[in-house]
C-alpha positions, 0 to 999 in steps of 0.5 A: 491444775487441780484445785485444793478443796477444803473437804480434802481435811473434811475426809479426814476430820471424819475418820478421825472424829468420833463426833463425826459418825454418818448414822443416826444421833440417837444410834452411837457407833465411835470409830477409831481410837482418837477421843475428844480428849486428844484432839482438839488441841490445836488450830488445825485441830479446830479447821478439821473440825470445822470441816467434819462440820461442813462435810456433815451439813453437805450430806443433807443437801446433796440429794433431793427431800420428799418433805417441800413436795407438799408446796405448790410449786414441785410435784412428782410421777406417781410410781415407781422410785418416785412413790415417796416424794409423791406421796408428801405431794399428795399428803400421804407420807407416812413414818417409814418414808426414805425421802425424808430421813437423810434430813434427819439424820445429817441433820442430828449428826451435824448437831452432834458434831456442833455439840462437841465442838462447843464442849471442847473447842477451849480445851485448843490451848494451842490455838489462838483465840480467833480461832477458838472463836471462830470454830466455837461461832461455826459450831453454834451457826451450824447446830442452829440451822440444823434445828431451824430445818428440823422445827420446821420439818417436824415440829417438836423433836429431840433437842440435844445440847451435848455430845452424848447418847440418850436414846429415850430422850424426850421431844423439845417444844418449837419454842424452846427449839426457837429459844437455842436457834435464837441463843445460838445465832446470837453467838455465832454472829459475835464469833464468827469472822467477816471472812475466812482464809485459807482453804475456808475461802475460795475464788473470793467466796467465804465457803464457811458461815460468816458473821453475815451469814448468822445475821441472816439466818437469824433475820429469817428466823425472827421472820418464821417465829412471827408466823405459825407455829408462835405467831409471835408477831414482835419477831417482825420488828426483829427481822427487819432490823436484822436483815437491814444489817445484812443490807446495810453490811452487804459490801462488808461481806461481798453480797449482792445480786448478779445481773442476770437470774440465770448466771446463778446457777451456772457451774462457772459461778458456783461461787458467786456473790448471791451466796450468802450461806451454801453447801459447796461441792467438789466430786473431782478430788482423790479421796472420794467421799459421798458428801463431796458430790451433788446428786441434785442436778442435772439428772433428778429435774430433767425429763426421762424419755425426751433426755435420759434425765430421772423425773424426781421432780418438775414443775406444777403447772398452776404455780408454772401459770402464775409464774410472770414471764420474763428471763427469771422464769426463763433461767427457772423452766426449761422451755426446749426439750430434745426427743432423744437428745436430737437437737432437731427434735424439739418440743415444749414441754406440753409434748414431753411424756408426762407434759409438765415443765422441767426446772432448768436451774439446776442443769448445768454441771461439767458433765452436761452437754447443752448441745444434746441435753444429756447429762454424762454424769450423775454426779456433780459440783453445782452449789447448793445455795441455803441463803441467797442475798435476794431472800435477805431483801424479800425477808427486809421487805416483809418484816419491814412492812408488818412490823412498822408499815409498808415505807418506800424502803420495802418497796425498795427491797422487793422492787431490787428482786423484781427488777433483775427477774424483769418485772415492773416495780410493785403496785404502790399503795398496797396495804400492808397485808397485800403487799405481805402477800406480793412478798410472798409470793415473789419469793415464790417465784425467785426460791422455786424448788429451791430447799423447800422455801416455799414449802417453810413459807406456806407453813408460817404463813398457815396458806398450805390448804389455799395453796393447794386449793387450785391443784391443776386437774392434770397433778395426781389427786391428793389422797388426804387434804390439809387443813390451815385451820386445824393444821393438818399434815403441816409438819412431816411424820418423825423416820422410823428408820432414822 
């Protein structure tokens, strides 16, 4: 029996919305005759709502972002369709980038959902008040994570706080940015509720943001405000408080880590206990809509001649090197490759074509066939996780140490992720700054291509250049290089076509 799916009632929210448009914040174009006015009066008014909302936030991670191929840990070919993802590889992105620009735009669209929402969810006098409350909550955690991945990607920028056009509108600064994300999740996390019901929880899973969703956005938030571009090195002692919530509240709100690395990422558990806040997807319901599906996997990380996949992305060999051996690596990396889809033609990836290995993570989905490695589909329903519960204990561990010193409760929280990925327990004695540079380079290892972690990671911890530094000979040469000094091409270039 086919499954009822929240983004049924998202299809029509955005038909009905005029908050709801696909195209750029600063470019209006109302469709329908429906008004704020007229809508939001009642409880299913909000869920619609809601759902508009999660539909938007879909569109900016259902599709691969040229922005994070400037970490170590992803590279690309350089040519054809995949110029523009190699050219953030290579530091060479410019304003008319298309790789970058869906961000951006679902990203404002989001917001200006958000900002409605917020301006008009009291107006639901019909509504109870746990709904006002959880749908005004839903909108401040959404418009905050779309300003955290905008500050991040391209530092100051338009920040607007209502449901309005201004096209000349000037750039906030990171700092009043951070000061509304902060505001916003502080909110969202008194609103939002424990868990949701109906059609927004599914197989036991909470498909909208939750209270521990807020708190752990927030904990990474204090976490990156401690590093560059504010350096404000009190938000340390913020974060660690902040994921210690989410630790201490993890049955509360059903977080955990799986047993096996690799179970993640199969399609069987696209709603699993690690999710502590994702993007859902479904490209099997009637009313198709292009934020119902996932273009993420199989096709754009697998190998183009060996199986037909496109080679948007695969693994730099240096991080690949570092990367310690062990099932995590295993459940990372695609080890075996069928030439042609023959399974009895099998070479490892220093035999593929363009000899780098493949990231596996991302393969499963209903239309692959593991017994060929061929993706009949280039569409799919494979979950995009935007939190997972290991990065709550990484941010606790980190937080915890440069804040008030390294204490066997951080040990503990980075030894949790270590052990599952098959590793020995951390050094013991570390200093602070070394075991601050184990954590980071664990959540390396654990986020790899995932969402652009380690991209967000090099930045605030301003190791861009380091990183980059041991750029294996058989990568394409940069064309400009970063500097951590001066902070050169550590943010993107605004779209042009936005």
């Amino acid at each position: 029996m086919k499954r009822f799916n929240i983004y049924h009632i998202g299809l029509l929210a955005l038909v009905l919305l005029t908050i709801a448009c696909k195209k750029s914040f600063l470019d209006e174009n109302p469709q329908g005759s429906i008004t704020p006015v007229s809508f939001y009066k009642t409880g299913e008014d909000l869920e619609m709502a809601e759902a508009a909302l999660a539909l938007q936030l879909n569109g900016a991670f259902n599709t691969i972002v040229g922005v994070y191929y400037a970490a170590d840990d992803i590279t690309s070919k350089r040519n054809g369709n995949k110029i523009e993802f190699s050219d953030f590889d290579c530091f060479n992105a410019n304003a008319s980038n298309g790789r970058m620009t869906a961000w951006w735009n679902y990203f404002y669209a989001t917001i200006k959902s958000a900002n409605s929402l917020l301006q008009n969810y009291t107006k639901a006098t019909t509504a109870t008040d746990e709904q006002r409350n959880n749908a005004a909550g839903y909108a401040y955690f959404m418009r905050a994570i779309s300003y955290f991945y905008l500050t991040r990607s391209w530092g100051n920028v338009p920040m607007p706080t209502e449901a309005v056009v201004q096209a000349d509108r000037p750039n906030a600064t990171v700092q009043e940015i951070y000061n509304l994300i902060v505001a916003d999740l502080q909110k969202a996390e008194t609103m939002l509720p424990d868990h949701w019901s109906g059609k927004s929880r599914q197989s036991g899973t909470d498909i909208l943001a939750t209270k521990g969703s807020a708190k752990a956005l927030l904990a990474n938030v204090y976490l990156t405000m401690a590093g560059y571009p504010l350096k404000q090195t009190d938000k340390y002692a913020l974060a660690a408080a902040k994921a210690k919530e989410v630790i201490d509240g993890k049955a509360t709100w059903g977080y955990d880590l799986l047993t096996d690395f690799a179970d993640i990422w199969k399609i069987k558990n696209k709603y699993n206990k690690e999710a502590v806040f994702a993007c859902y997807f479904d490209n099997d319901i009637p009313a198709w809509s292009w934020e119902n599906g996932n273009m993420c996997g199989p096709n754009p990380f697998s190998p183009d001649y060996e199986e037909g996949g496109w080679e948007d992305g695969y693994g730099e060999i240096e991080f690949y090197n570092k990367f310690p051996a062990g099932p995590r690596k295993a459940a990372t990396y695609q080890e075996a490759y069928y030439v042609k889809n023959d399974p009895n033609n099998v070479v490892t990836w220093q035999n593929t074509l363009v000899k780098h290995p493949f990231f596996l993570k991302y393969r499963d989905d209903e239309s692959y066939d593991w017994k060929t490695h061929k993706a009949n589909d280039w569409w799919g329903s494979a979950t995009t996780f935007i939190i997972r519960y290991p990065e709550v204990l990484l941010t606790y561990a980190e937080a915890k140490a440069m804040s008030s010193g390294v204490d066997a409760s951080a040990y503990d929280a980075i030894n949790q992720v270590r052990q599952r990925a098959g590793l020995t327990a951390l050094q013991t004695g570390l200093s602070q700054t070394a075991f601050r540079d184990s954590v980071v380079a664990e959540r390396g290892w654990e986020f790899a291509a995932e969402v652009g972690i380690r991209w967000f990671d090099l930045v605030r911890t301003e190791t861009v250049q380091k990183a980059n530094a041991g750029r294996n000979a058989a990568e394409v040469s940069l064309i400009n290089q970063p500097s951590d000094a001066n902070h050169s091409y550590y943010w993107a270039p605004v779209p042009v076509n936005k």
